[in-house]
C-alpha positions in Angstrom: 1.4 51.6 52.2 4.2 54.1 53.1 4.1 57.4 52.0 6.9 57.2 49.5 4.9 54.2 47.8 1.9 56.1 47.4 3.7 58.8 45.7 5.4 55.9 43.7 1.9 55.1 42.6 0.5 58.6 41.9 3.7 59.3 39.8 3.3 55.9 37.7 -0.7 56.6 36.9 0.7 59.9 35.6 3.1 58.5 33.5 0.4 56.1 32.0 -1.6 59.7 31.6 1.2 61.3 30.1 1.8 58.3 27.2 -1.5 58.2 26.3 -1.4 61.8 26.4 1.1 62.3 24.2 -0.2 59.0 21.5 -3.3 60.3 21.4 -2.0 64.4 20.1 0.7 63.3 18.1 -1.2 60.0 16.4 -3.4 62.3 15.6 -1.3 64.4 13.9 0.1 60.9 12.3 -3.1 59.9 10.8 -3.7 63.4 9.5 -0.9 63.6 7.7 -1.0 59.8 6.5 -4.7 60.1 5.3 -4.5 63.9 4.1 -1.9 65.8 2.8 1.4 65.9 4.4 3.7 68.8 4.8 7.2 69.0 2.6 10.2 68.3 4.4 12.8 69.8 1.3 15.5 67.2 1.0 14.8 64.3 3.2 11.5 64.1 2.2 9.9 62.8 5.6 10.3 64.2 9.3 11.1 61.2 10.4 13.9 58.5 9.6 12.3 54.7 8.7 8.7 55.4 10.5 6.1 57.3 7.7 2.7 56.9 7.3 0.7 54.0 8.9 3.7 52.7 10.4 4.5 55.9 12.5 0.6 55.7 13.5 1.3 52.4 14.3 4.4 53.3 17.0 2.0 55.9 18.8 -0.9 53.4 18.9 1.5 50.7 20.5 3.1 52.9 22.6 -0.8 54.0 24.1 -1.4 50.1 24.4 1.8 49.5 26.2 1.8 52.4 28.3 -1.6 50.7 29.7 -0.3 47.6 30.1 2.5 48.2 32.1 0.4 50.1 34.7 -2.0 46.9 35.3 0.6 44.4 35.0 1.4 43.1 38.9 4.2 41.7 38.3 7.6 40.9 36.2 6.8 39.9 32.3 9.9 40.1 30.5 8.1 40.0 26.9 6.1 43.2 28.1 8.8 45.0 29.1 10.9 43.7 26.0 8.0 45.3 23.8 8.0 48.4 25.9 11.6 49.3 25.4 11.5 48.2 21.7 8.7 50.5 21.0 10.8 53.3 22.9 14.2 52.4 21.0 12.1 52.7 17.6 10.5 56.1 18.2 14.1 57.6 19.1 15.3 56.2 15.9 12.7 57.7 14.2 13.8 61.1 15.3 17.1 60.4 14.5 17.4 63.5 12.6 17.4 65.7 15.9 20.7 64.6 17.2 22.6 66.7 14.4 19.6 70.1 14.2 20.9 69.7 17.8 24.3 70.1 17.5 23.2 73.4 14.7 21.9 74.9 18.0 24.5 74.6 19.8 26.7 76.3 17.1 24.1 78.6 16.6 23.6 77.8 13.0 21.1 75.1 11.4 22.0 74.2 8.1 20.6 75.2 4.6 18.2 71.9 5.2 16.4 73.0 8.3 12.8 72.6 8.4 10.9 74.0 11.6 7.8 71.7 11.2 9.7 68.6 11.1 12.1 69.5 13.9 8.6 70.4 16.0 7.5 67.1 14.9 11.1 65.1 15.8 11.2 66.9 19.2 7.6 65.5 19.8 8.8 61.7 18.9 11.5 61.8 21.1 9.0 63.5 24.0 6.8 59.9 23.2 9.5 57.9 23.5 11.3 59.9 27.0 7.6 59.4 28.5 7.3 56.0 27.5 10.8 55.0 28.5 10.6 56.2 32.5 7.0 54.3 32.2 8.9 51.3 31.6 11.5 51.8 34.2 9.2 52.4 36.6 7.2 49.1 35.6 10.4 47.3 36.1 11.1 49.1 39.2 7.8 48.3 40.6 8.0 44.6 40.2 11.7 43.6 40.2 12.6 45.4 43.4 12.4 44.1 46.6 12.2 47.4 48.8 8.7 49.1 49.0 10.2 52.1 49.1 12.7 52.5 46.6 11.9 49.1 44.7 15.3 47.9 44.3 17.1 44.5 44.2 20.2 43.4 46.3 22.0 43.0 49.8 21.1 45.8 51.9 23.8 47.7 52.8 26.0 46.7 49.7 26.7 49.5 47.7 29.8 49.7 45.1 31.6 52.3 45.5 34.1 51.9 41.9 33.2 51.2 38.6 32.3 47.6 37.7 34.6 45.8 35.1 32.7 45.7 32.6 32.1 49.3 32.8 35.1 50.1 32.4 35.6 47.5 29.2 32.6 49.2 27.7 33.7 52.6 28.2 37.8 52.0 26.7 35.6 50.0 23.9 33.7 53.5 23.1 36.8 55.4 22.9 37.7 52.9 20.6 34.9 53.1 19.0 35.6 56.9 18.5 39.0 56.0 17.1 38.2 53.6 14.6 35.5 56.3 13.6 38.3 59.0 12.9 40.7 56.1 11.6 38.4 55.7 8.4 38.0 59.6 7.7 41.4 59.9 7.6 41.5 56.3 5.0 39.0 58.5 2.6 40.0 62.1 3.4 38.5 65.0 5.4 37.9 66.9 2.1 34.3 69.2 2.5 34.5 68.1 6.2 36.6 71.5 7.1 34.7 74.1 5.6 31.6 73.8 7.4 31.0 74.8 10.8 28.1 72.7 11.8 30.9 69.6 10.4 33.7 70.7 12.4 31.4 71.3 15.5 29.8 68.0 15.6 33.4 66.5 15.0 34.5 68.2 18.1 31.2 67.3 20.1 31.7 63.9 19.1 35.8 63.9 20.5 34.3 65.5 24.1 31.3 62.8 24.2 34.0 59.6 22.5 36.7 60.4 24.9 36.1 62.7 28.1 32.8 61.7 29.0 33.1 57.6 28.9 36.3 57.9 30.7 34.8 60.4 33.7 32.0 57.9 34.2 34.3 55.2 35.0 36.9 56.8 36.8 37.1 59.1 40.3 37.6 62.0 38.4 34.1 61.5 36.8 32.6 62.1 40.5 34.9 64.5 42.3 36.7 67.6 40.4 40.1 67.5 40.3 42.2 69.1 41.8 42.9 71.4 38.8 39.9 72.9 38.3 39.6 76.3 39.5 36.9 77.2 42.1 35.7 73.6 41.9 38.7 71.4 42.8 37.6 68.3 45.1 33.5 69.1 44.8 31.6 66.5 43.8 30.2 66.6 40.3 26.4 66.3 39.9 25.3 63.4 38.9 23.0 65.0 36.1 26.2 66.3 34.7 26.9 63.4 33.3 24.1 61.3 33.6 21.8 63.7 30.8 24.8 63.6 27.9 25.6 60.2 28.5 22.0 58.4 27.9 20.6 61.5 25.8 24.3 61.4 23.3 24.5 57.7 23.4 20.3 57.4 23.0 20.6 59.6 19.5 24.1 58.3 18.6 22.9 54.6 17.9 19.4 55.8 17.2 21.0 58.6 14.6 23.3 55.8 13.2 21.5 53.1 13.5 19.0 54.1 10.8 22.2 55.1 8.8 23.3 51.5 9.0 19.2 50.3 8.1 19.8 52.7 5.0 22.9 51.3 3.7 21.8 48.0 4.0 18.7 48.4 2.0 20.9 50.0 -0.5 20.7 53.9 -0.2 23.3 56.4 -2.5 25.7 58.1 -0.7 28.6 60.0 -2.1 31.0 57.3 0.1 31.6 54.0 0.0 29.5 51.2 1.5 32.8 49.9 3.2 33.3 53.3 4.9 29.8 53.7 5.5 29.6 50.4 7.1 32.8 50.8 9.2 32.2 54.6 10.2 28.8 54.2 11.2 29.3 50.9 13.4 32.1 52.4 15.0 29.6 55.1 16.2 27.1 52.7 16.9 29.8 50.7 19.7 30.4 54.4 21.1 26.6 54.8 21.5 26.3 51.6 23.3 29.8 52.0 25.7 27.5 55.3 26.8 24.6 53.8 27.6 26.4 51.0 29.3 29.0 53.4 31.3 25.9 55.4 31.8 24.0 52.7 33.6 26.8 51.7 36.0 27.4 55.3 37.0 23.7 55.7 37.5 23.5 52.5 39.7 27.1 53.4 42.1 26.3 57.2 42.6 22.4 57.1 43.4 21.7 58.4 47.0 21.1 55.3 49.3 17.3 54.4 50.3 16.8 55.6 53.9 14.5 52.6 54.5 16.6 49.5 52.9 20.3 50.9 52.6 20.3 49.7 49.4 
């Protein structure tokens, strides 16, 4: 066994460590709350979005089991790995909450709603479902590669060096994702939606992550600065730099509204209409996926080459 596999290995029992870790701590703090009393959580009644009670307990006790499972499976089991990303995309969805508190920070204000226990408890959701996540992609990578070393599939020495076509597709469909988004605010009115700050910055976020950042992950300019940039101008561009907003945004974007769209199928109020709701939080949903999609690609065409296959 080379040395880089044996650190492979070392890094996947810590994972496992790490999920049941984590299911253990916060299930516990699940079943406390379920069984006992609960803390208040002002208006939305619940730290978390969908998952309460036995059913978040539930999530931490599968993501324990599956942690487990995917470090004695030997080999590829779609089903498991199915479960494994299904339990991941649930916990994220839970916290969906965090992706605007967020935003608050980074305006440096956080609402009249904020609540510090359930943001503590959100933030530890999302660390379940992180942890579990690169447990699973490391299961896959273990027994879908081909290379010892860096477990990966394909030709030897064939690496892409531009973006795939379907990136691109998926990227132009999360501008227009974006678009259709600001295309039904301006149907109903942006009445309320100037006067507060946390609004107007998420609105802005949202225009940088729906138009700048799926475009730079399909094009040059995404991995070299251009040549207008001052100080940086024909660097390359970490890879981080893009990769950590564009599976993190597009991760709580469809998580975020994703439960929006659960809600107002199962008949929630809202002071807008249904057909607005539905068209609005869709269109966020396709600019959440065109992320996570473009993300992928760039992930896949900019990642060093393994010194043992080439791949």
């Amino acid at each position: 066994m080379t040395t880089t596999a044996s650190i492979a290995r070392r890094t996947g029992h810590g994972l496992t460590y790490a999920v049941l870790g984590w299911a253990v701590a916060y299930g516990g703090v699940r079943l406390l709350w379920t069984v006992g009393e609960a803390p208040e959580f002002g208006p939305f009644g619940s730290d978390l979005l969908g998952f309460t009670g036995w059913s978040s307990v539930a999530l931490c006790v599968a993501a324990g089991v599956l942690a487990v499972a995917l470090a004695r499976a030997a080999t590829w089991r779609p089903v498991l790995a199915g479960a494994a990303w299904t339990v991941t995309a649930a916990l994220i969805a839970a916290a969906g909450i965090l992706l605007p508190e967020l935003v608050g920070f980074l305006l440096f204000t956080v609402g009249p709603h904020f609540d510090p226990v359930a943001f503590v408890s959100r933030l530890g959701c999302v660390s379940g479902a992180i942890l579990l996540g690169l447990a699973t992609a490391r299961y896959q990578r273990r027994t879908r590669g081909e290379c010892p070393d860096c477990c990966r599939t394909g030709r030897p020495g064939l690496r892409r060096s531009a973006p795939a076509r379907w990136a691109r597709w998926v990227a132009y469909a999360a501008v227009a994702g974006l678009v259709t988004r600001f295309a039904a605010q301006f149907v109903v009115g942006f009445d309320g939606l100037t006067q507060d700050a946390s609004l107007i910055g998420l609105e802005v976020g949202l225009v940088l992550a729906g138009v700048l950042l799926p475009l730079a992950l399909v094009h040059r300019w995404g991995e070299i600065w251009p040549g207008w940039v001052p100080l940086l101008a024909g660097r390359r561009i970490p890879r981080l730099l893009l990769l950590v907003p564009g599976f993190g945004l597009g991760a709580g974007i469809v998580g975020y509204f994703g439960m929006g769209i659960v809600q107002v199928a199962s008949g929630s109020v809202s002071q807008f209409s249904d057909t607005f709701l539905w068209v609005a939080m869709s269109a966020y949903c396709v600019l959440g996926f065109g992320l996570l999609a473009a993300s992928s690609d760039y992930h896949l065409r900019t990642r060093s080459a393994c010194t043992a296959c080439g791949r």
